[in-house]
C-alpha positions as CSV (number, residue, x, y, z in Angstrom):
1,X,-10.3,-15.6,24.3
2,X,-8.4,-13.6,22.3
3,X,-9.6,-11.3,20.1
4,X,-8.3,-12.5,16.1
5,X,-8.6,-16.2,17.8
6,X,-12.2,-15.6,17.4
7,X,-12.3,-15.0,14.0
8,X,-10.9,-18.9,13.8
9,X,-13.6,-19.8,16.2
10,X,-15.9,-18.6,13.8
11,X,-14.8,-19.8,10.8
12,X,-14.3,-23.2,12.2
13,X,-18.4,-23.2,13.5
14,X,-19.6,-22.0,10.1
15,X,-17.5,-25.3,8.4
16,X,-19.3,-27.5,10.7
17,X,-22.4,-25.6,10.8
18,X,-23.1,-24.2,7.6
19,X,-21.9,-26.2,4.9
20,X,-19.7,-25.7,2.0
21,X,-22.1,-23.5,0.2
22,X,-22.7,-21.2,3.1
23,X,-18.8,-20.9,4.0
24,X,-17.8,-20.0,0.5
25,X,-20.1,-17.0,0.7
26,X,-19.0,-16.0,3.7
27,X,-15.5,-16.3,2.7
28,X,-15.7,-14.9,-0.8
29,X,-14.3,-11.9,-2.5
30,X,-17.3,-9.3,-3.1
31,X,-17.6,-6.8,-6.0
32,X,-17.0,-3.3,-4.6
33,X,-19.7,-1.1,-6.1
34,X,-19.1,1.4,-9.3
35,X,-20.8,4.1,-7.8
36,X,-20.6,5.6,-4.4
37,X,-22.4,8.4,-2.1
38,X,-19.2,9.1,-0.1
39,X,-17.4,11.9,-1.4
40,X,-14.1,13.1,-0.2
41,X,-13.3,16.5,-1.6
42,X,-9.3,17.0,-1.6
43,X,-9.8,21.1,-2.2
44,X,-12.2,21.2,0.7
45,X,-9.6,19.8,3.0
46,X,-6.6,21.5,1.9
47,X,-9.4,24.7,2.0
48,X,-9.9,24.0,5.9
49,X,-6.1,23.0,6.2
50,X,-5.5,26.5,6.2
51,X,-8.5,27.9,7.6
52,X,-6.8,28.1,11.3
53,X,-3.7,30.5,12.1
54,X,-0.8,28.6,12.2
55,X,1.8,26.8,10.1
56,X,0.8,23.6,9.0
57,X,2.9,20.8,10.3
58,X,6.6,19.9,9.7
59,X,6.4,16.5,10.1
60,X,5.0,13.2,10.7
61,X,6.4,10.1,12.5
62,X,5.2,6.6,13.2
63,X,5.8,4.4,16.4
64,X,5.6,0.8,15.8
65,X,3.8,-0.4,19.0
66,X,3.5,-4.6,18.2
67,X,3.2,-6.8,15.6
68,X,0.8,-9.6,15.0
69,X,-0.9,-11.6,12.0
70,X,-4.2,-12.5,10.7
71,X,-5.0,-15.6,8.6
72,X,-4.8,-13.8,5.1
73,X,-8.2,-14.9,4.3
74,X,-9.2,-13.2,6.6
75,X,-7.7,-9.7,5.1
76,X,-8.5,-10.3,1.8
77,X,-11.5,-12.2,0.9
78,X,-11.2,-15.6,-0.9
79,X,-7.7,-15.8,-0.4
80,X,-6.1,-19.0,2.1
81,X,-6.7,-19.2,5.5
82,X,-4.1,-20.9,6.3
83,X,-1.3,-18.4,5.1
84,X,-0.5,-15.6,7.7
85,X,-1.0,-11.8,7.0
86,X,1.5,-9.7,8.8
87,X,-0.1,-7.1,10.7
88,X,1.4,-3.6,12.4
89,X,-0.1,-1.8,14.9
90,X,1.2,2.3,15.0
91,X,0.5,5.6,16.5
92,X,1.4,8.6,14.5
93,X,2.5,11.7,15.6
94,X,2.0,15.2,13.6
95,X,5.0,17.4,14.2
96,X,5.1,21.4,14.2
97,X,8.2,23.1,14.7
98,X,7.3,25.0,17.2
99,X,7.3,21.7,18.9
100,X,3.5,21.2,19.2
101,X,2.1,17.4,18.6
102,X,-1.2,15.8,17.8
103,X,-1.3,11.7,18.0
104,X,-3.2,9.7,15.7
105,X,-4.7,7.2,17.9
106,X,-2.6,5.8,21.5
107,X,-2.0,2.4,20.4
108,X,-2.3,0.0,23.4
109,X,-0.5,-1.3,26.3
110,X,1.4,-4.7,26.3
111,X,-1.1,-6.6,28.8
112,X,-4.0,-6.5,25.5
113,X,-1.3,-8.0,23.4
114,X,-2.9,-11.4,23.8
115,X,-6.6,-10.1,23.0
116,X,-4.9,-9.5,19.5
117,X,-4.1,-13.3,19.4
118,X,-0.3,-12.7,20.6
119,X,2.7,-11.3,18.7
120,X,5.5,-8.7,19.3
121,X,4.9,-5.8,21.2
122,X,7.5,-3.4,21.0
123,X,8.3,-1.8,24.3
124,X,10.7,1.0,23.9
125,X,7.9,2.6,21.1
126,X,5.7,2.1,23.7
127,X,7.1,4.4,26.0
128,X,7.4,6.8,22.9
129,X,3.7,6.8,22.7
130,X,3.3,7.5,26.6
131,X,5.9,10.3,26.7
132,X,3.9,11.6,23.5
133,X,0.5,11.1,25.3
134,X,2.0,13.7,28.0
135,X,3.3,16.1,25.6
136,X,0.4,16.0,23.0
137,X,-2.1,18.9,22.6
138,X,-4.7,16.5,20.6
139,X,-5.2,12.8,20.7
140,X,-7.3,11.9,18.1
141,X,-9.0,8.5,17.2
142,X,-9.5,7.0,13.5
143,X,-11.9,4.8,15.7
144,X,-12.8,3.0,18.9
145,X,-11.4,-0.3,18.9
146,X,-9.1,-1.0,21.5
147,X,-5.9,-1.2,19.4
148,X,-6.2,2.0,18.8
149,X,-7.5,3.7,21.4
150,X,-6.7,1.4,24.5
151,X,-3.6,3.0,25.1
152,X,-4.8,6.2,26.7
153,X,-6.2,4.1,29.5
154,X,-2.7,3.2,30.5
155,X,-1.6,6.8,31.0
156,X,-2.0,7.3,34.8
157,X,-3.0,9.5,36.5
158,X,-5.8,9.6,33.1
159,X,-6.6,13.4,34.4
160,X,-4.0,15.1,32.2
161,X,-5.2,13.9,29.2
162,X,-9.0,15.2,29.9
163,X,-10.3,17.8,27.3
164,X,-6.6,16.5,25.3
165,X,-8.5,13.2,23.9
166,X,-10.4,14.2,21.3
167,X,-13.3,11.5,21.1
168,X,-15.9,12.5,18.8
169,X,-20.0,11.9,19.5
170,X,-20.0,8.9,17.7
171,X,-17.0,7.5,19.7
172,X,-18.0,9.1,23.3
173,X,-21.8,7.0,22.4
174,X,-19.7,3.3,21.9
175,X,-19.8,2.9,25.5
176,X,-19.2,-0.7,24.6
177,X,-15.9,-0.2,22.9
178,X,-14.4,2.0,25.5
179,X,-15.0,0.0,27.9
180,X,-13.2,-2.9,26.0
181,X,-10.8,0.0,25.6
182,X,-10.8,0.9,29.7
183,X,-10.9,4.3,29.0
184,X,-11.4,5.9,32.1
185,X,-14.3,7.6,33.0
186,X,-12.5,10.9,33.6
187,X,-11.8,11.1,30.1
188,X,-15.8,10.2,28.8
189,X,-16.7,13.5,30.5
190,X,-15.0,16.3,28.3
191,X,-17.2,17.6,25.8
192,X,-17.0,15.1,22.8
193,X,-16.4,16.8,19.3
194,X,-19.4,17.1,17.4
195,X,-19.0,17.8,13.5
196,X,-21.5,16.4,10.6
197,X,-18.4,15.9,8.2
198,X,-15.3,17.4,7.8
199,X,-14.0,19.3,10.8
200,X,-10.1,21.6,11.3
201,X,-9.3,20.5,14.3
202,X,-5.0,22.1,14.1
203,X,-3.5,23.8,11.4
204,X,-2.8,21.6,8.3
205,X,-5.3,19.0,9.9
206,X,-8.7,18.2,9.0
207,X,-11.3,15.0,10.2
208,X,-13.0,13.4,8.1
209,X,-16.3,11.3,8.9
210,X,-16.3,7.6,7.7
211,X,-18.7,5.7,9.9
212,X,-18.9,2.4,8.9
213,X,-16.0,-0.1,10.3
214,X,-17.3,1.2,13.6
215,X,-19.6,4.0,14.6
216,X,-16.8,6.5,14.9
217,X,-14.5,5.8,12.4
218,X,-13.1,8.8,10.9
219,X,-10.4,9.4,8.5
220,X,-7.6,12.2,9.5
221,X,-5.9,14.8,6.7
222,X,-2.7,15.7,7.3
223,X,-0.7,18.5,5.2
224,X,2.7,19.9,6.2
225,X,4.3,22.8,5.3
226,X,6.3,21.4,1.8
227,X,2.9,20.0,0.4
228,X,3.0,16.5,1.6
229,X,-0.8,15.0,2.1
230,X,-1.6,12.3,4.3
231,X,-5.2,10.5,4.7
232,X,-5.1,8.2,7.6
233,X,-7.9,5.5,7.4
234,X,-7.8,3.5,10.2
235,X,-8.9,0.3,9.8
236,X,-11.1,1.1,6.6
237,X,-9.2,-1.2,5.1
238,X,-6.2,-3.6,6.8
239,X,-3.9,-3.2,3.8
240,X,-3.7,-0.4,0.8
241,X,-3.7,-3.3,-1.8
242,X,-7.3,-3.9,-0.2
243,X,-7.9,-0.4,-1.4
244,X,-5.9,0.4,-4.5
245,X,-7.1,-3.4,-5.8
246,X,-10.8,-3.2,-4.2
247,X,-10.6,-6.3,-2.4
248,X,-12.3,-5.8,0.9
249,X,-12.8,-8.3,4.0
250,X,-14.5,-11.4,3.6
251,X,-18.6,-11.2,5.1
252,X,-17.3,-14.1,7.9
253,X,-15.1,-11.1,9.2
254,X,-16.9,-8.2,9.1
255,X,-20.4,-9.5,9.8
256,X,-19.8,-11.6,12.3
257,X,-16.6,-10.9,13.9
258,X,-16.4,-6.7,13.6
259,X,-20.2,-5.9,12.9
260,X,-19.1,-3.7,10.4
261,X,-21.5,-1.5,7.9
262,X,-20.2,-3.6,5.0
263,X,-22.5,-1.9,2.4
264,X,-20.7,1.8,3.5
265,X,-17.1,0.3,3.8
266,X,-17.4,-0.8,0.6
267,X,-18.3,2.7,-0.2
268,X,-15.2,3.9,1.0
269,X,-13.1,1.6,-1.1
270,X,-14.9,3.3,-4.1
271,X,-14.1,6.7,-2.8
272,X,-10.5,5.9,-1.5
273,X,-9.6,4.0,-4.6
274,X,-10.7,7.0,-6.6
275,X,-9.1,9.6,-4.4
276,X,-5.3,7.6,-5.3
277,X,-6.1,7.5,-8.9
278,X,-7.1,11.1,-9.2
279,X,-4.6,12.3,-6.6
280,X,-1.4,9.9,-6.6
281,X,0.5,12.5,-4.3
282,X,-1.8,12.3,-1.9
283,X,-0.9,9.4,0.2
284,X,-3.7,7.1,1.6
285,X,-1.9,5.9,4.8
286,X,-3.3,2.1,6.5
287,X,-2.8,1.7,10.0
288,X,-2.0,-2.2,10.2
289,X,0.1,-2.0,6.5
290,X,3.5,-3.2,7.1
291,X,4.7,-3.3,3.7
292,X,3.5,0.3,3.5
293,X,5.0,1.8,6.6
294,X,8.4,0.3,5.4
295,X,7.8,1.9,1.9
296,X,6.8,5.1,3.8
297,X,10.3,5.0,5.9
298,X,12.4,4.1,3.0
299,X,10.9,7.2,0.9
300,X,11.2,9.3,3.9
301,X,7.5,10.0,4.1
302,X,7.0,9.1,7.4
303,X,9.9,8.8,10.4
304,X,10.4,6.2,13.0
305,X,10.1,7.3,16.4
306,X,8.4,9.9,18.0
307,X,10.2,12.6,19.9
């Protein structure tokens, strides 16, 4: 079955199951807590942004790999169900001049389209991300789901890319989700990256532990060389106006369809939605946003295509 059809599935057993009562509080927006214990501390990172030799990046650039939807009750909690959410799926790439690149996740290849409930899948990006796999010195994860990681188990022969992917503990230890992800076993073996919280992994970027909407989930700080700052969340939250309006996921969704933390997520809504309001310029960047990647082009904040 595909994977989003699922979340239909469930929502349709919990009206026939449950009851009115039950289905409203599984579907309803949630009060994100005033206080939180998850920190992020902006001079820390910029501090280990510049604590390896190197210039910091020159660039950044975003492959759009498919497109899909969600019902948008299922993004934002309370909202319709019947209304459609659109939904991007990227992989970024962090440029140096020197012509050095790190990815931000591998995307995945078009044969899982359907486990995201169908859509567009992009082919000519996709063999962006494949030539970028091969030239990349780092593949990082923002987590282990297969849209984001899925792709690296397309890359054949998977040798190459041993020691390249980056998989933290916490990632290397879903042994579930990488093998929804068919990441090959050549590429489980390289020592995994073991960090308690923040962690320089290239010059100008910095990881970030936010373990909650999976194990692994991470969060990745990018700064370049004219002072741009980049936080890329994953799938923290689906949207920034889940963030920047603190209107997470509706229970239905991420108890019983991503098994997510809920009670640290909505921790890092707190955090995140303080971080914008305290640090406008730096910009909070959501994987599956398309009204923000198209903002993000427009501004020249983040270029289409890799190279």
């Amino acid at each position: 079955m595909p994977r989003f059809a699922k979340v239909l599935l469930a929502i349709g057993v919990v009206l026939l199951v449950a009851g009115g009562g039950a289905f409203r509080w599984l579907t309803a927006r949630e009060a994100v807590p005033d206080q939180t214990g998850y920190a992020i501390d902006v001079d820390e990172l910029r501090r280990l942004a510049d604590s390896l030799p190197g210039e910091r990046p020159s660039e950044v650039a975003s492959a759009l790999v498919a497109e899909t939807t969600l019902p948008r009750g299922a993004v934002f909690a309370g909202e319709s169900l019947r209304e459609r959410q659109p939904m991007v799926h990227q992989v970024f790439q962090v440029q140096w001049s020197d012509g050095a690149s790190l990815l931000v996740d591998a995307g995945f290849p078009p044969e899982l389209l359907e486990k995201m409930g169908g859509g567009t899948f992009h082919a000519p990006a996709w063999q962006q991300v494949l030539a970028a796999m091969a030239e990349a010195e780092q593949i990082v994860v923002t987590h282990e789901h297969f849209d984001h990681l899925g792709g690296v188990a397309a890359f054949e022969p998977a040798a190459p890319l041993a020691g390249r992917l980056r998989l933290t503990r916490e990632q290397r230890a879903n042994e579930a989700a990488l093998d929804e992800s068919r990441v090959p076993h050549a590429l489980r073996r390289p020592e995994p990256l073991a960090y308690e919280r923040v962690l320089a992994v290239a010059p100008g970027v910095v990881l970030v532990k936010a373990p909650g909407h999976t194990p692994g989930t991470q969060l990745v700080y990018v700064r370049t060389v004219d002072e741009r700052e980049l936080l890329f969340v994953g799938d923290v939250a689906w949207h920034l106006d889940q963030i920047a309006k603190l209107h997470y996921r509706p229970r239905l969704v991420t108890d019983f369809f991503l098994g997510e933390d809920r009670e640290a997520v909505l921790g890092q809504f707190r955090a995140l939605n303080e971080l914008m309001r305290s640090h406008p310029q730096l910009l909070v960047v959501v994987s599956h946003d398309r009204d923000q990647r198209e903002r993000l082009l427009a501004q020249n904040l983040l270029r289409d295509g890799l190279r």
